[in-house]
C-alpha positions in Angstrom: 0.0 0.0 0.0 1.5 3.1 -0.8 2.6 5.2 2.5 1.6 9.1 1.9 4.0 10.0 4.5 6.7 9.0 2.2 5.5 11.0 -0.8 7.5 13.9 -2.0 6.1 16.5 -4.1 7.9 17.8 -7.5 8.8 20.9 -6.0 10.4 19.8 -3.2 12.8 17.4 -5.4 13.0 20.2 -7.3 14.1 22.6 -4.6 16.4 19.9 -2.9 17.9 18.9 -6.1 19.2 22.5 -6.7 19.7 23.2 -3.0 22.1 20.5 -2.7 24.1 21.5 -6.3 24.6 24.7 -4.4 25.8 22.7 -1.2 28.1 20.5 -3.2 29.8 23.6 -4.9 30.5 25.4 -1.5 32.0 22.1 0.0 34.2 21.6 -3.3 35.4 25.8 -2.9 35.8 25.6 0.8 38.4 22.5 0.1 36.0 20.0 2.5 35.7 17.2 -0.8 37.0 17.4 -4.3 34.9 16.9 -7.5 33.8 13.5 -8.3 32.9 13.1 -4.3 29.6 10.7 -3.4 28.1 11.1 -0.2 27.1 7.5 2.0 23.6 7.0 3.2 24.6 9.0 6.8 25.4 12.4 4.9 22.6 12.0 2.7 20.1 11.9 5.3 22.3 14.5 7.6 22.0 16.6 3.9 18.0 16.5 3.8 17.6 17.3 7.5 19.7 20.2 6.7 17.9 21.0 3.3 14.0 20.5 5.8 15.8 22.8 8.7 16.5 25.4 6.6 20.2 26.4 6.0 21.8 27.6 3.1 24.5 25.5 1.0 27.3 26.9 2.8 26.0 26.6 6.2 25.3 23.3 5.1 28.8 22.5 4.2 30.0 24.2 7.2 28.1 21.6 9.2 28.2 18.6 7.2 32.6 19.0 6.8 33.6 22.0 9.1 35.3 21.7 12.4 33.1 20.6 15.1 34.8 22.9 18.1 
């Protein structure tokens, strides 16, 4: 049976598909990964909780590959 809950609209792809070109750029110009990189399972969920929260690509990055403390 299909699960509403797990249904994503267009738009949303849409606006996470762009959101996370954005975040991959900023990672690749602050030096975190080089091109070519593929995030595991982990970072892609950490990447949509991001994306759902709110920040921008670079905060993003910040978070996702930036120092901790």
């Amino acid at each position: 049976m299909f699960n509403e809950s797990k249904y994503v609209s267009l738009m949303y792809e849409q606006g996470l598909d762009q959101w996370t070109r954005a975040w991959y750029g900023e990672a690749v110009e602050a030096g975190f990964i080089r091109p070519h990189y593929h995030p595991d399972p982990v970072t892609i969920k950490r990447l949509r909780g991001y994306f759902g929260a709110g920040l921008s690509p670079f905060e993003a990055a910040q978070a996702c590959f930036g120092r901790k403390h």
